[in-house]
C-alpha positions in Angstrom: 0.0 0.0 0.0 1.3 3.6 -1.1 2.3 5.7 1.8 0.1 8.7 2.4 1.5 12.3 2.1 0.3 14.9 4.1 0.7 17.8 2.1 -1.6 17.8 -0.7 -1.0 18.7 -4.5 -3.5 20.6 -6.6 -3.1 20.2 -10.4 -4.2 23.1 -12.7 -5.7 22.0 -16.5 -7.6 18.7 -17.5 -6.6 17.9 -20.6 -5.1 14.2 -21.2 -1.6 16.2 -19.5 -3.5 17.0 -16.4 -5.1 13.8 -16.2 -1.6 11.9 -16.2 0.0 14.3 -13.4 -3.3 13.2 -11.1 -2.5 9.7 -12.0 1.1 9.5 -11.4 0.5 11.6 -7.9 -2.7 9.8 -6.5 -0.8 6.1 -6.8 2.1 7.2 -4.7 -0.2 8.2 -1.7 -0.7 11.8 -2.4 -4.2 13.6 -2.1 -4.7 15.5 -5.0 -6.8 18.7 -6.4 -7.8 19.1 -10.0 -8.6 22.4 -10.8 -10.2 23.4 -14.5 -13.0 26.2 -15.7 -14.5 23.4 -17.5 -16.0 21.1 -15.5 -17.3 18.5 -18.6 -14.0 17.6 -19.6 -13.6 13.8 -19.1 -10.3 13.8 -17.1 -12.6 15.4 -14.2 -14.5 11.8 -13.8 -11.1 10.2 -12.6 -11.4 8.8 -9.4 -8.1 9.7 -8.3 -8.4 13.7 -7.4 -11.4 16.3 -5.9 -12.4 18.5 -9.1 -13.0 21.2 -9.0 -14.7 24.4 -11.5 -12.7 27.4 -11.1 -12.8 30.7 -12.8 -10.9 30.8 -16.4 -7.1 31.6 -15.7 -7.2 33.5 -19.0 -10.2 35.9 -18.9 -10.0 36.7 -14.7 -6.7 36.0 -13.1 -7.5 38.2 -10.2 -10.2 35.5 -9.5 -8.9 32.7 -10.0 -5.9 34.2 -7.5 -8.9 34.3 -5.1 -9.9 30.8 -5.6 -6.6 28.8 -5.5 -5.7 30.7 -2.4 -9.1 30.1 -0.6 -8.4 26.5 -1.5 -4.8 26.2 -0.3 -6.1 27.8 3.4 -8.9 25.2 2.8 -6.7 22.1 2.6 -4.3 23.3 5.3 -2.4 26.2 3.7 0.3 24.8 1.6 0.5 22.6 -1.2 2.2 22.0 -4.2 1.5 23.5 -7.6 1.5 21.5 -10.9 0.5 23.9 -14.0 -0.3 21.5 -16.8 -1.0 24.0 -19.6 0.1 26.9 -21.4 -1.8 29.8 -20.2 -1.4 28.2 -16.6 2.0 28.1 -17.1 2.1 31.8 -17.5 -0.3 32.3 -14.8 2.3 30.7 -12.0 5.5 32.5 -13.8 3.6 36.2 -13.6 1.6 35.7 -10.1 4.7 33.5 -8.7 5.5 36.5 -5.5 1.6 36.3 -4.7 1.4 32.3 -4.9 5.0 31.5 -3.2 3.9 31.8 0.4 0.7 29.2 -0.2 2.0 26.9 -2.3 5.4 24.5 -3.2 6.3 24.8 -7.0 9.6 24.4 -9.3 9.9 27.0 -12.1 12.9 28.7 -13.8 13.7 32.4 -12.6 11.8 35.1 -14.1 13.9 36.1 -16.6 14.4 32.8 -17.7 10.6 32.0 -18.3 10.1 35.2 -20.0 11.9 34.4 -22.7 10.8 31.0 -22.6 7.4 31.7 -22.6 7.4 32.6 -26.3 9.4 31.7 -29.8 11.1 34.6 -30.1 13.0 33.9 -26.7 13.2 30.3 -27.4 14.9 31.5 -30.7 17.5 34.1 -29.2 18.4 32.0 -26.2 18.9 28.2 -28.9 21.0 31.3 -30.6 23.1 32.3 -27.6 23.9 28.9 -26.8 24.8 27.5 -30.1 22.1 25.1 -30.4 20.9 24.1 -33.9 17.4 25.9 -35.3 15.6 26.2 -38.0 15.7 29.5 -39.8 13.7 31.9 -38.6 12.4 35.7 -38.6 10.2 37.9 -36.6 8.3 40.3 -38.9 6.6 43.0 -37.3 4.8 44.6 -40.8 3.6 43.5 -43.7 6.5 45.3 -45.6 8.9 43.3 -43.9 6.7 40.4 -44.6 6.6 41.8 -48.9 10.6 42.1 -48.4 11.3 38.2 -46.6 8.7 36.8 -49.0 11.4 37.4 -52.0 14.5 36.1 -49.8 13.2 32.3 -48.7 13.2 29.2 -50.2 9.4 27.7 -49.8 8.1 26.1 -47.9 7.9 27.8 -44.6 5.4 27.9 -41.8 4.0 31.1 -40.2 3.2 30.7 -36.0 2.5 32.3 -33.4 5.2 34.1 -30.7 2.5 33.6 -27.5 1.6 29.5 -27.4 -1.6 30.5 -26.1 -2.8 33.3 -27.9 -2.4 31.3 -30.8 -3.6 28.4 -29.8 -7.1 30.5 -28.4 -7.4 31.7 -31.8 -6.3 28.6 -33.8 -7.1 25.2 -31.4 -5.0 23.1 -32.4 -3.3 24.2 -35.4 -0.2 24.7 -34.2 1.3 26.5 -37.9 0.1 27.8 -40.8 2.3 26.2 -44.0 3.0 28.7 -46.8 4.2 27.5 -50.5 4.6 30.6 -52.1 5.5 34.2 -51.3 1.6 35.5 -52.4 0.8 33.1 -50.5 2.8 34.7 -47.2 1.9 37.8 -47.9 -2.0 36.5 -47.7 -1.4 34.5 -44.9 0.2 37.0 -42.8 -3.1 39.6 -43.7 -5.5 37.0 -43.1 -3.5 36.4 -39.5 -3.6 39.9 -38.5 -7.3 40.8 -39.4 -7.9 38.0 -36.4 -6.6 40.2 -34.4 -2.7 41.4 -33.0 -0.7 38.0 -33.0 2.7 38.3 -33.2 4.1 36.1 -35.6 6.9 34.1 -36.1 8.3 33.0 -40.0 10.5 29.7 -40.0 11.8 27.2 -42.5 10.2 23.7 -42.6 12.7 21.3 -41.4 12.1 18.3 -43.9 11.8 15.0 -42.8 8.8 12.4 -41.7 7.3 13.0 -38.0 8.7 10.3 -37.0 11.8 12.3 -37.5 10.6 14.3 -34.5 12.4 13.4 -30.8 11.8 14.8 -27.5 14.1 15.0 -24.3 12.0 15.3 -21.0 14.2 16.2 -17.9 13.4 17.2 -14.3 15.8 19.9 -13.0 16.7 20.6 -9.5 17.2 24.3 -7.6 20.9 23.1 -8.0 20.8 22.8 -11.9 21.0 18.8 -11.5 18.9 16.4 -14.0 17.0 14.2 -11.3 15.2 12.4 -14.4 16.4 12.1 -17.7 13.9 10.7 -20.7 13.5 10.5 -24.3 10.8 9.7 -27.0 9.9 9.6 -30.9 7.1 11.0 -32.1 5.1 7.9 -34.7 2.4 10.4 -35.4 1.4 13.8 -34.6 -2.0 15.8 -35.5 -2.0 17.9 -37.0 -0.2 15.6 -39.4 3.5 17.4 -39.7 3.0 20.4 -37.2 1.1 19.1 -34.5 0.8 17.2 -31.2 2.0 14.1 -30.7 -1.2 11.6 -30.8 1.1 8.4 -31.1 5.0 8.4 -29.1 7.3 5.4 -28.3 9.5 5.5 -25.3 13.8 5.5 -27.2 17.0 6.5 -25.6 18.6 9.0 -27.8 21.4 10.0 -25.9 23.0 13.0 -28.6 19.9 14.6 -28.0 20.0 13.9 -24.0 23.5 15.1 -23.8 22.4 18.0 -26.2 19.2 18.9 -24.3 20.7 18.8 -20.2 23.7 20.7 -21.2 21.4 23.3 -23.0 19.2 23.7 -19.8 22.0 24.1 -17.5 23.9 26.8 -19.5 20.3 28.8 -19.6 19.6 28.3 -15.9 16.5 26.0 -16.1 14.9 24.4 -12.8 11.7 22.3 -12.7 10.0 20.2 -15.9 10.4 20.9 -19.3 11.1 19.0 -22.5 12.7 20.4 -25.5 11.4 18.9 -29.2 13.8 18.2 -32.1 13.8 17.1 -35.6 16.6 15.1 -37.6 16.9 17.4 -40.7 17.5 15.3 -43.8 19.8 17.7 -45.7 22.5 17.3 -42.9 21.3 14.6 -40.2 21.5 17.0 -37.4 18.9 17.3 -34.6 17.2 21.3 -34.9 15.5 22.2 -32.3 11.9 23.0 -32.6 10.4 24.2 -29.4 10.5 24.3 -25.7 8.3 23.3 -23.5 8.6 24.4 -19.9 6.0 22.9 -18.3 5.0 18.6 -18.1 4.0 17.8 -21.6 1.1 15.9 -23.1 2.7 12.4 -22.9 3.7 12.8 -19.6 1.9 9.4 -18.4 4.6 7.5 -20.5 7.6 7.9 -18.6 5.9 6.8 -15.7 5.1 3.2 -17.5 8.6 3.2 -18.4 9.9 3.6 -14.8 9.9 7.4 -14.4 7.5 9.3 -12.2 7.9 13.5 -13.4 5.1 13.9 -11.3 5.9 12.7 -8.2 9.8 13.0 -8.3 8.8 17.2 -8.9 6.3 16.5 -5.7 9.1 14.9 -3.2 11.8 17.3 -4.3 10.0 20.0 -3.7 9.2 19.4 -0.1 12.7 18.8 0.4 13.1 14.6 0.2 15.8 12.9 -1.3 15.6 11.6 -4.7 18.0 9.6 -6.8 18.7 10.7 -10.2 17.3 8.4 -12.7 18.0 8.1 -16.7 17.6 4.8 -17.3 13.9 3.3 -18.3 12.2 1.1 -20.5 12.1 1.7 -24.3 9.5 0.1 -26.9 6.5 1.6 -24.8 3.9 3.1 -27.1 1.9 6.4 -26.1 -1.8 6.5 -27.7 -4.3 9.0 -27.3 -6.7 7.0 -29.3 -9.5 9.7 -30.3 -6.8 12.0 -31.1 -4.6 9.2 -33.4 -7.6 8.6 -35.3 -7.9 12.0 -36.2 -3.8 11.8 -37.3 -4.2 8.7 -39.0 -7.0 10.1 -41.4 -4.9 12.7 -42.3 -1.7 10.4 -43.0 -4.5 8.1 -45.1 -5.5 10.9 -47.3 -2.0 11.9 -47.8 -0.8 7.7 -48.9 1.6 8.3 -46.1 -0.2 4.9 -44.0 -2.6 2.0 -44.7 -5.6 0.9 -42.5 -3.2 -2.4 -41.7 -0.6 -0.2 -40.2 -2.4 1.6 -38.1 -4.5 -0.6 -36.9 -1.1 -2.6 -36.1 0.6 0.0 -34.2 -2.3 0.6 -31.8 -3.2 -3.2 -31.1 0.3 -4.7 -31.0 3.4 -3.8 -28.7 3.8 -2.5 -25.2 0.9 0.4 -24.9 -0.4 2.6 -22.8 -3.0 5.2 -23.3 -3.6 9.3 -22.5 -7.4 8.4 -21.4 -8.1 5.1 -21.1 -6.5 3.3 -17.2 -8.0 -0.1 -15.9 -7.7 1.2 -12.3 -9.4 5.0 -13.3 -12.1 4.0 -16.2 -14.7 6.9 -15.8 -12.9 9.5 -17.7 -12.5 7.4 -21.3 -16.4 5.8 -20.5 -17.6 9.8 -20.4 -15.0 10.4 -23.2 -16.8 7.9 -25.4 -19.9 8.8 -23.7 -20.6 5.1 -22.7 -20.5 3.8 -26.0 -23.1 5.7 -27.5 -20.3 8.6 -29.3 -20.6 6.8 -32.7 -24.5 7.1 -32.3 -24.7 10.9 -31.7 -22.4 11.7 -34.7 -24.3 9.8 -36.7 -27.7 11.3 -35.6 -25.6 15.0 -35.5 -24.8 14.8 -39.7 -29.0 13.2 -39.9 -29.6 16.6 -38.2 -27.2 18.3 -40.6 -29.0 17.2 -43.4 
């Protein structure tokens, strides 16, 4: 039997990322708080943590301030802080002086996280630090955009600076891919009549997804790795610049060695993962983005024998942990609803076969984003008992 923990962790965002973090914390002992503005997702039917509704950390901080404090004096007045998304990410790095006295959590200095925060800074600091990146530019107006459009070779993908005001605007579409440089220009106006997103212009790196590699660490206050892990993306959706629906657990150690020494010459303490992709013109790994915060997939290391969650949980209330880099390879990721989206996409494209697919999510070592054997509610609610295929087909007789 788990050993119970006294101090309690509250987890912010309910997505399939929240979802693992409660996981990984409950079945260690630890009494945990799930906190999201909507209270239908079907990650807040698990078992394993009190949900709650809370007030949207986007559209009133100041009141959701109010709530996670009334909640920390509620539980005994101090627990430990696990953002799981973007925009609660920034929440914690820009309201860390009012949350520190309330509540344990690991995050990179200010500064640090500023940058970090959005592609631009991700850009300049890979820059300073000689890591390899696509190429990239920051236009500001469209007659920068009218002078660029002349200079690149096509082609290139046009994103947002801010993860979450683009991703409020566009869901998941993480990039908009350009061919031509009417097409930019277009692109670029059709962006900015949206509203003011800062964008960010960048070469395609070409190669397959499953080209794409990810290095998942845990840093300590001392600038110490305390967990060391690595994946491959086998799909993503969106197909080519998207999330990863389908990863496999793989030790790539250039890209370990690569990654750590990166996060140590910027500073960085807490989780975070940085993503890569093996450029075909030259075989080197460029790096693509930063995430500082647990990612999506973050369920996966803890079926390969590492816990993010609860390592994060114990070092932050000071016990002593023993770094860990070693852990089981050839263990699939699936979040099924999501794949089958991918997978369409890959079939209209030639790029896969029904037999593939079906293949790579029934065979091999597996574990899934929704579905647990111990914590069933939230896939039954996702899949709405069974009766999902039902209502979409009654939803296009409606359409009709």
């Amino acid at each position: 039997m788990a050993k119970r923990y006294s101090i309690p962790a509250i987890v912010l965002g309910m997505t399939a990322n929240g979802l693992g973090v409660v996981r990984s914390l409950a079945r260690n002992g630890v009494k945990v708080y799930a906190l999201d503005s909507y209270i239908h997702r079907p990650a807040m039917k698990t078992r394993y943590a009190t949900c709650l509704s809370c007030p949207d950390v986007q559209k009133n901080p100041k009141a959701f301030s109010s709530f996670l404090l009334k909640l920390t004096d509620e539980v005994g007045g101090k627990a430990v802080l696990f953002p799981t998304s973007d925009a609660h990410n920034e929440y914690v790095n820009e309201y860390r002086n009012l949350l520190d006295p309330s509540l344990f959590f690991s995050i990179s200095p200010k500064p640090v996280m500023d940058q970090l925060l959005n592609k631009k800074g991700q850009y300049e600091i890979a820059v300073r630090y000689g890591i390899p990146s696509p190429k990239t530019f920051f236009p500001e107006t469209i007659e920068q955009i009218e002078k660029i459009s002349q200079e690149l070779k096509y082609p290139v993908i046009l994103k947002g600076l801010s993860t979450g005001n683009w991703r409020a605007r566009f869901g998941d579409q993480k990039a908009v891919v350009v061919k031509t440089s009417q097409e930019l220009i277009e692109s670029y106006r059709s962006i900015h009549q949206i509203g003011q997103i800062e964008t960010i212009l960048q070469e395609i790196i070409p190669g397959e997804d499953t080209r794409h590699y990810k290095i998942c660490v845990y840093m300590n206050k001392a600038g110490e790795p305390l967990l060391t892990f690595t994946l491959q993306k086998i799909r993503q959706y969106p197909c080519d610049f998207g999330i990863g629906s389908s990863v496999i657990s793989v030790w790539i150690p250039e890209i370990a060695e690569m990654g750590i020494k990166f996060m140590k010459k910027m500073g960085y303490c807490g989780v975070g993962s940085i993503e890569f992709k093996k450029d075909t013109r030259d075989e080197q790994f460029k790096m693509i983005e930063i995430n500082p915060r647990l990612w999506a997939q973050n369920s996966l290391p803890e079926a390969c024998g590492q816990n993010f969650a609860f390592t994060a949980y114990l070092d932050l209330l000071g016990e002593k942990v023993e770094a860990k880099a070693k852990f089981k390879e050839g263990i699939k990721w699936i979040a099924l609803n999501v794949d089958r989206a991918s997978f369409k996409g890959y079939l209209a494209q030639g790029r896969i076969t029904w037999g593939k697919w079906l293949k790579s999510i029934l065979t091999g070592r597996r574990t899934w984003a929704i579905w647990a054997m111990d914590d069933p509610m939230p896939f039954l609610t996702a899949i709405k008992f069974g009766f999902l295929p039902f209502e979409k087909v009654i939803s296009r007789l409606q359409r009709k």
